[in-house]
SEZA-960802 format. One record per residue: x, y, z of N, C-alpha, C in turn. Coordinates in steps of 0.1 Angstrom, whole numbers, plus 5000, padded with zeros to 4 digits. Layout:
BEGIN
XYZXYZXYZ;...
//
This chain:
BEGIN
555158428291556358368295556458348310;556858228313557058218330558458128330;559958128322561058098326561358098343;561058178347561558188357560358148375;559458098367558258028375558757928388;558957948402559257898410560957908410;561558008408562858048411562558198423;564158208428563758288434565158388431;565458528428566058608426566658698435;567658768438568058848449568458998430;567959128433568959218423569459308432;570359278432571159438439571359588431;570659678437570659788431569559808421;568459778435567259738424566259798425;566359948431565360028435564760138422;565960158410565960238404566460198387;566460248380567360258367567060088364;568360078358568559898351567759788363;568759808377568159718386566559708390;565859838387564259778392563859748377;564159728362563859718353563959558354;564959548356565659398362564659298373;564459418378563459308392562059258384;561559378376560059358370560459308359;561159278351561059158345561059058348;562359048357562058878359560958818373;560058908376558658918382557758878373;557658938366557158948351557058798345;558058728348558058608343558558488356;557758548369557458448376558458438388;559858488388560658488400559558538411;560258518423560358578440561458658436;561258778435562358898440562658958451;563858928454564759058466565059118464;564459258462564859418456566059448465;567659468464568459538476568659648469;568559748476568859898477569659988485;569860078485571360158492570260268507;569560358493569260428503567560538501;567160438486566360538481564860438487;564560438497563460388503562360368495;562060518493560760568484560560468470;561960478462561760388447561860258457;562260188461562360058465560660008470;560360098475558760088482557360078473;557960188464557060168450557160068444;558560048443558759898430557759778435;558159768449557859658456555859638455;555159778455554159788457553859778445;553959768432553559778419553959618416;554759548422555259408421554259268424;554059328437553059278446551659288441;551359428440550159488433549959388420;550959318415550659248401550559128403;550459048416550658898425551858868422;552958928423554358868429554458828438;555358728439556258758456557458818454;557758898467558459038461558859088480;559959118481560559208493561059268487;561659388498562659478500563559508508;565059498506566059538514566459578516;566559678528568359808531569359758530;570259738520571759648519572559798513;573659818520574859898511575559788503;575959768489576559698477578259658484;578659818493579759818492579959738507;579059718516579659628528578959468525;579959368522579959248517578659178534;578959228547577959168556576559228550;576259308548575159338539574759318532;575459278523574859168508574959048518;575758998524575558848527573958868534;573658988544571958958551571258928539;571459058529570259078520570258918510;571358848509571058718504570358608513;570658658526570058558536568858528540;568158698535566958738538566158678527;566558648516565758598503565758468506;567158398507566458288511565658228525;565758258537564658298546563558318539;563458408534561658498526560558338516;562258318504561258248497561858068497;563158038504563557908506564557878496;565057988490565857908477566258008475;567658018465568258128455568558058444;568058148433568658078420569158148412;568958298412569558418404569858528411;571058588408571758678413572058778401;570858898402571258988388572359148399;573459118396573659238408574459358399;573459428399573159608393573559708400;574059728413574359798422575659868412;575959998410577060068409577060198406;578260288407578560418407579360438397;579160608392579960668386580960728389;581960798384582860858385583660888375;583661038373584561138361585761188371;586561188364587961328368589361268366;590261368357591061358357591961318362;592961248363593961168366594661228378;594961328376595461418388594861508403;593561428397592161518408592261328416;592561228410591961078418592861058431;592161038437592361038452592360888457;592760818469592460698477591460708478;590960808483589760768485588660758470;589060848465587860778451588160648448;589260608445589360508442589060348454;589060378463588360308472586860288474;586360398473584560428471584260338455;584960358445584460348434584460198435;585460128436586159958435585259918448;584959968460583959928467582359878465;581959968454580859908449580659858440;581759898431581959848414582259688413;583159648420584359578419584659458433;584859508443584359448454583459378457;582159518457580459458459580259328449;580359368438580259278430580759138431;582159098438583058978437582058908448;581858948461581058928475580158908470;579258968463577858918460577458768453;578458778442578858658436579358528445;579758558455580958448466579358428475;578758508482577758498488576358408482;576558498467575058388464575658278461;576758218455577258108449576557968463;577458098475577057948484575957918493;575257998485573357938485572857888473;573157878463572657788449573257718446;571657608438572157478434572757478425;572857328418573257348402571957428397;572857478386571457588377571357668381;572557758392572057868395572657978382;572358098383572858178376573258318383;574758328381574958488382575058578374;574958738373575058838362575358918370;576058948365577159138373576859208361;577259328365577459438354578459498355;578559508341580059578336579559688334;580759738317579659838312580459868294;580059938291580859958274582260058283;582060078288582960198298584260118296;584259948299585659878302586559858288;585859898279586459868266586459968254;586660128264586360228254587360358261;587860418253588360568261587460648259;587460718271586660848274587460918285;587361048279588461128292587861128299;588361148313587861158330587860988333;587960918323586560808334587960688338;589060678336589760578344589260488354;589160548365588760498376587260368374;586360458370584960398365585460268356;586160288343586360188336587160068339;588360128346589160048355588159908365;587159968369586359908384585159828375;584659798359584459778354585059628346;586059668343586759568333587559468342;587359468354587959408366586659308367;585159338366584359258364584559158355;584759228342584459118333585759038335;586859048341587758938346587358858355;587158888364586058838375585258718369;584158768361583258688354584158558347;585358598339585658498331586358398338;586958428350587558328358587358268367;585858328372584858278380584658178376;584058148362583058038356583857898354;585357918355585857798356585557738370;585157788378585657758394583857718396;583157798393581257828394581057678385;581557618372581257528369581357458371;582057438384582357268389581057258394;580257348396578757298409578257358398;577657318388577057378378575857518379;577057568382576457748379577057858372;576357898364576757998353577258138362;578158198354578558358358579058438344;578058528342578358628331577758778334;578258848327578258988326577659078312;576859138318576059278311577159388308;577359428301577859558299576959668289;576259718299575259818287575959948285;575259978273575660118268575060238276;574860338266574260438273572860418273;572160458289570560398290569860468294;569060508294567960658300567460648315;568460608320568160658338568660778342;568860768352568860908364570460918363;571560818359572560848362572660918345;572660828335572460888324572061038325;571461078326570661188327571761298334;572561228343573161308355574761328342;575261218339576161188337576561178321;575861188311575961128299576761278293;576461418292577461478284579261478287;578961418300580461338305581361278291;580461218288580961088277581761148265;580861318265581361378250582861398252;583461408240585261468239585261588244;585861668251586161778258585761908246;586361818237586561948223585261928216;584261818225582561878216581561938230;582461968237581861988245580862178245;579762128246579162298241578662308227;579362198215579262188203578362108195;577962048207577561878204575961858216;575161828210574061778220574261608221;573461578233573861398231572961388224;571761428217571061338205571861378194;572561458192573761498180574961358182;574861348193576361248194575761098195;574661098198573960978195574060918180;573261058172572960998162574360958153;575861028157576461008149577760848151;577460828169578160708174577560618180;575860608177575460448178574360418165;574260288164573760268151572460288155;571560218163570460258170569760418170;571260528171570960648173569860708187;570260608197569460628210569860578219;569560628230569760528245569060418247;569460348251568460238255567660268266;566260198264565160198277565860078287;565760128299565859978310565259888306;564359858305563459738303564259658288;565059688282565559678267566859598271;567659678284568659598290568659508302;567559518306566659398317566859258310;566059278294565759178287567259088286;568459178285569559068286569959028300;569759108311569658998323568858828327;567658878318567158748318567158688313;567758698301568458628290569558528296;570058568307571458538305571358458320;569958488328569758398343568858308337;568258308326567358188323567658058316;567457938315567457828311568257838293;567557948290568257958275569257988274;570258038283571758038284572257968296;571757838293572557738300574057708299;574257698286576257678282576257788280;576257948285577057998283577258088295;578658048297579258148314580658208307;581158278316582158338319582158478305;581058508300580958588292579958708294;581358868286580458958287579358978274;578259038281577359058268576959228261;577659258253577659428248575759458248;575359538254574159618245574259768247;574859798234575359908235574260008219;573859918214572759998201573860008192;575059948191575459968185576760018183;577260068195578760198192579460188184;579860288181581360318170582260388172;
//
């Protein structure tokens, strides 16, 4: 498959988890990638070397998600690098658990800075470097459309995307460019890993393993691999979802 053969990509938050799953796919099938990353050098350095190593064209960026002049370099730098933007997969985001009475200005300003913010700027930035045909993808998450104690804030900064998304595409379609949204489930990265017995009810908590809570609230009965939710980024920046924008896309295995 080479969909993406002489395009060129910027992913934010693309050193690790979903976002570098995201960059080597659509490598994989021919993009110029601009890996932007926050702060993990090391994975950004590998990706990039295993990229290249495979005859990509392929950089790497120091961009923070949450300062919009930062995403604007790290967009400027791609097109500088490869002459063109045509996809914007932007993966950059944070978690956050705690009760209602522990949320602070300041969490809530950190979280909507990268969640929510980063995201709108990335979007406004790459818009006005692509042609028609360009495509954007943000991420959401199943988070915006589900209760789970602690997570307000996270879901909140979430489902502000998928507004984003749907209102954008009226405005993005006059210059014929798509804008939709990912919302994955639970997925076997580092934050998963960090974060997933978060998800359980308080009252299974200690009771319940996540392959116990798996098997009983996704049909799937697993997390998803990155590479599994990659597949719907490029789904959704490639030629095959041309008519469809301002839409989120669930890959969640299933939930119930």
């Amino acid at each position: 498959m080479a969909r993406f053969e002489g395009k060129v990509a910027v992913v934010t938050g693309g050193s690790r988890g979903i976002g570098a799953a995201v960059a080597r796919r659509l490598a994989a099938e021919g993009a110029a990638v601009t890996i932007g990353y926050r702060g993990n050098k090391t994975a950004a350095d590998a990706l990039l070397a295993d990229l290249t190593a495979d005859g990509s064209r392929a950089v790497a960026v120091q961009a923070d998600a949450a300062d919009p002049d930062q995403t604007w370099a790290l967009i400027e730098r791609a097109v500088a690098e490869f002459g063109r933007l045509d996809v914007l997969a932007s993966c950059a985001g944070i978690e956050h658990f705690d009760a209602l009475e522990n949320i602070t200005p300041a969490d809530f300003d950190r979280v909507f800075a990268v969640n929510t913010r980063g995201q709108l700027f990335a979007a406004q930035h790459a818009a006005a470097r692509m042609r028609e045909g360009g495509r954007i993808v943000l991420t959401s998450s199943v988070s915006a459309s589900m209760a789970v104690f602690g997570h307000t804030l996270y879901a909140a900064s979430k489902a502000a995307v998928e507004s984003m998304v749907l209102n954008l595409s009226a405005e993005l379609g006059q210059k014929g460019i798509t804008i939709n949204a990912i919302a994955p489930g639970g997925t076997a990265t580092d934050m998963a890993a960090e974060h997933a017995a978060s998800y359980l009810h308080p009252e299974l908590s200690g009771k319940m393993s996540l392959p116990e809570w798996l098997n009983v609230q996704v049909a799937l009965k697993r997390l998803a691999e990155p590479s599994e939710v990659a597949a719907g980024y490029a789904f959704l920046a490639s030629d095959d979802a041309a008519y469809m924008t301002g839409r989120t896309l669930q890959l969640d295995g299933g939930m119930f």
